[in-house]
N, C-alpha and C positions, 0 to 999 in steps of 0.2 A: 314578356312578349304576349301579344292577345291571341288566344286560340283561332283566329282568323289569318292573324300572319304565319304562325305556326303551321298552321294548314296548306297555305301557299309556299313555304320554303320546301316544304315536304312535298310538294306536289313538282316541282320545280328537281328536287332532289333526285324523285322516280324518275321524271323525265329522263335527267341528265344521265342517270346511271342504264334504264334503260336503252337510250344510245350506247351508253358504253359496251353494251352486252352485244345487241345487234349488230354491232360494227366490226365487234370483235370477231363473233361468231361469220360473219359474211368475210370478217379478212381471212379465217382459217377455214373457209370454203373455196373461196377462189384462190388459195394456194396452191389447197389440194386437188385444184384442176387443171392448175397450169401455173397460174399468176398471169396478173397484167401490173407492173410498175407504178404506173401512173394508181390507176383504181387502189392498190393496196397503199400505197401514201397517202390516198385522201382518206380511208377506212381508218387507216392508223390514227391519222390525226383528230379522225370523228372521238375515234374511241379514247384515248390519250386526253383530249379535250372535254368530254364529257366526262371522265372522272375527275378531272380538276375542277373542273365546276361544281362538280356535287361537291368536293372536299371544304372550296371556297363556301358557298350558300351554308354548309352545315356549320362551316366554325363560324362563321357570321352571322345566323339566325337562329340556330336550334341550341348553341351552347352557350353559357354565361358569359358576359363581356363583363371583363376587368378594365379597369384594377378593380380592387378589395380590399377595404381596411376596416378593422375592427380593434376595440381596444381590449386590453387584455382581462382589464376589469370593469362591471360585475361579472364574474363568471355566470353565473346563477340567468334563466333565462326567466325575459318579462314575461308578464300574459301576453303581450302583447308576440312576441315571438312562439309562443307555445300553440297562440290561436292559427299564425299563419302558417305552422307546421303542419297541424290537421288541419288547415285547409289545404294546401299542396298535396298531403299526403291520401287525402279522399278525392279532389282532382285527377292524383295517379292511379291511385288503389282499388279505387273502390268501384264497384261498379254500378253504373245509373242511366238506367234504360232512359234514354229521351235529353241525355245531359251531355255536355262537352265534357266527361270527368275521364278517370286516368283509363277505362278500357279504353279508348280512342286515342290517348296520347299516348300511352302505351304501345298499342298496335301498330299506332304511326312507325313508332322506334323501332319493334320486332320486322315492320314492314322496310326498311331504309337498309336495316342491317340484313334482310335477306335479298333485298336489290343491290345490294353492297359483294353479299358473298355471290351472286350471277355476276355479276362483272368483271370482279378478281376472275370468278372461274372460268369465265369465259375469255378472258385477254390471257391467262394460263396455257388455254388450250393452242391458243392462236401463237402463243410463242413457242409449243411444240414441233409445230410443222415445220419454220426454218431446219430444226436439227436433219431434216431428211436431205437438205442441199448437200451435209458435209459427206454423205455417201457412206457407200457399207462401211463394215471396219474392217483394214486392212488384213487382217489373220496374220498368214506367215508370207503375203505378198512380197515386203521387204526384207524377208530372207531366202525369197526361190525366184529361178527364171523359168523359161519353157523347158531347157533343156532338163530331160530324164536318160535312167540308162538304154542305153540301146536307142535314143534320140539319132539319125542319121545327120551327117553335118553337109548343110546345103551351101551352096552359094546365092549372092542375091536375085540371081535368077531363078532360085530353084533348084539348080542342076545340083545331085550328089556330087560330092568330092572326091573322086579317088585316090590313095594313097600315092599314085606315080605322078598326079595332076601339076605339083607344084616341084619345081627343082629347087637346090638346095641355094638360100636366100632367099625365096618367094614367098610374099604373105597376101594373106588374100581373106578378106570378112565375110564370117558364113554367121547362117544361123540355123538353129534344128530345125530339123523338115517338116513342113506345115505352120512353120510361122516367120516366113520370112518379115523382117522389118520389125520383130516385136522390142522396142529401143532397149527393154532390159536383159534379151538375148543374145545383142550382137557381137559379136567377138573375132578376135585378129587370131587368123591360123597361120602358123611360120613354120617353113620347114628348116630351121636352125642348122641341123647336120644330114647327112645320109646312112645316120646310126640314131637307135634308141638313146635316149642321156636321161639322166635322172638330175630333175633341179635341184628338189631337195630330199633328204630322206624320209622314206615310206611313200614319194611318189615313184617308185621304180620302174611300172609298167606306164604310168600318163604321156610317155610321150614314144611312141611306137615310131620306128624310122625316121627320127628324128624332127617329127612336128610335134607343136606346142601351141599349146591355145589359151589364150589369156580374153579375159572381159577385155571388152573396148572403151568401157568407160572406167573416165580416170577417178582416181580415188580421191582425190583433191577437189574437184568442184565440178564433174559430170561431164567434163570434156572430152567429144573424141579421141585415143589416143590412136594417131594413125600413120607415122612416121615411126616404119624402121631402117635402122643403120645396122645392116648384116657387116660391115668390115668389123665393128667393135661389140655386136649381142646387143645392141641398145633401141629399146622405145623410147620414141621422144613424144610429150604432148603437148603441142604448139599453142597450146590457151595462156600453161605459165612458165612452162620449159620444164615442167617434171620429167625425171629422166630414172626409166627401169632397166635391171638387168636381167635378161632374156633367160639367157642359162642359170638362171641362179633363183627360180621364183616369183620372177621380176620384181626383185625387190627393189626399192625406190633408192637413188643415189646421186639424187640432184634436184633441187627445186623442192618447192613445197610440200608434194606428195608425202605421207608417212607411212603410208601402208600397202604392200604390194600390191599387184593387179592378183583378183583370184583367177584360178588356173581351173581350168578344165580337162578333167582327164580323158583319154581319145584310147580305142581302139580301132584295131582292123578286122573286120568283120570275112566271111569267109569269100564274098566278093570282090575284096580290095578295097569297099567302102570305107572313110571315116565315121567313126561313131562315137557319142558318149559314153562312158560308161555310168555317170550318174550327172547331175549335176554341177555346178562352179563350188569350190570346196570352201567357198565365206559367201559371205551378201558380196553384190556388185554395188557398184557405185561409192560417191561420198562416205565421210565416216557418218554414220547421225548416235543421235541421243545416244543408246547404249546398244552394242551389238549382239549382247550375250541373252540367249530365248530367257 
């Protein structure tokens, strides 16, 4: 190739990579400002499109085009091949003020491979900023609600619960006070008996006069569970007909469900208020990936 085409593919090459850089760098600006849709697809494609282009022009202009065949003997090289070494090799090498030799084809390459490493670096950066969509990381969100100890247990109005509030079959969905509606909060309060009962053991004190408070969401697939049947102890949740027992942990004994509703332990406060005493004794909701911290 004639140092004049050389010079043009190279020229061609900056271009192209130099868009890649700008485009990049202007799509990890206006993300960081908001984003517009449209604008960052056209950016995208500047920049995506400009590296392709350098990739094309370089293998097509600046690198050897095959095929290539040579025999396998004389090994031995001609003058003739010895001479056009040191000429290539003083076109590279050497350097020659006022001459097309290798300082300048050289530099060329030093110069491509450093508009080369601005664009990788720059389309790098630019794919950084997405990760900020997927939001903080979760901590121990998926394993805590609102409710803490001494949490007061509201109704969806608001209103504290009092212990005499609900007669015995009455259930009614509270949440701790100060966050009404928070969806991983909400929970079914029944007053089962007109006596303490222990559902299962080492919960002895969680159900004071006879209320019990379980998550409302089902453990199966995040469905309300809001159907109870006081003649039999049963929650039912009408999404797949998972069916828990009240008095028992509500452990699951019908339908899909595999894993009890977690339970909330409740006190009576010296008001007659209900209250937590700590939070739900598992994660709420569905089972996921692994439950164990």
């Amino acid at each position: 190739m004639s140092v004049s085409a050389e010079q043009r593919a190279t020229r061609h090459i900056a271009v192209a990579l130099g868009l890649t850089t700008a485009s990049a760098l202007g799509l990890a600006v206006l993300y960081a400002l908001g984003g517009q849709s449209q604008l960052e697809g056209i950016l995208l494609a500047l920049a995506l499109g400009g590296l392709g282009y350098a990739f094309v022009v370089a293998a097509r202009r600046l690198l050897p085009q095959g095929p290539f065949t040579e025999d396998r003997e004389p090994l031995a090289s001609s003058e003739a091949d010895l001479e056009g070494f040191g000429s290539d090799f003083d076109r590279l090498y050497q350097d020659a003020e006022g001459e097309e030799g290798s300082g300048q084809a050289l530099a060329r390459r030093r110069f491509l491979l450093r508009m080369f490493g601005a664009a990788v670096g720059a389309m790098g950066l630019a794919a950084l900023f997405p990760i900020a969509s997927l939001g903080p990381r979760p901590g121990d969100a998926l394993f805590e609600t609102k409710w803490r100890k001494g949490s007061r247990v509201v109704d969806e109005q608001g209103k504290p619960v009092k212990a005499g509030d609900l007669k015995v079959g009455g259930v009614l969905t509270v949440f701790p006070e100060g966050w009404v509606g928070a969806a991983d909060s909400q929970t079914l309060l029944i007053r089962a008996t007109d006596h303490a009962i222990t559902t299962r053991p080492g919960r002895e004190d969680w159900s004071p006069r006879g209320y019990v408070a379980y998550s409302k969401i089902c453990t199966h697939a995040g469905c309300p569970v809001g159907l109870y049947q006081h003649s039999i102890q049963r929650l039912l949740c009408p999404c797949h007909q998972s069916t828990f027992e009240v008095l028992t942990g509500a452990t699951p004994v019908f339908g899909p469900a595999t894993r009890a509703l977690p339970q909330l332990p409740l006190m009576v406060d010296e008001n007659g208020d209900l209250r937590a005493q700590h939070d739900f004794d598992q994660p709420v909701g569905p089972g996921f990936w692994n439950r164990e911290r």
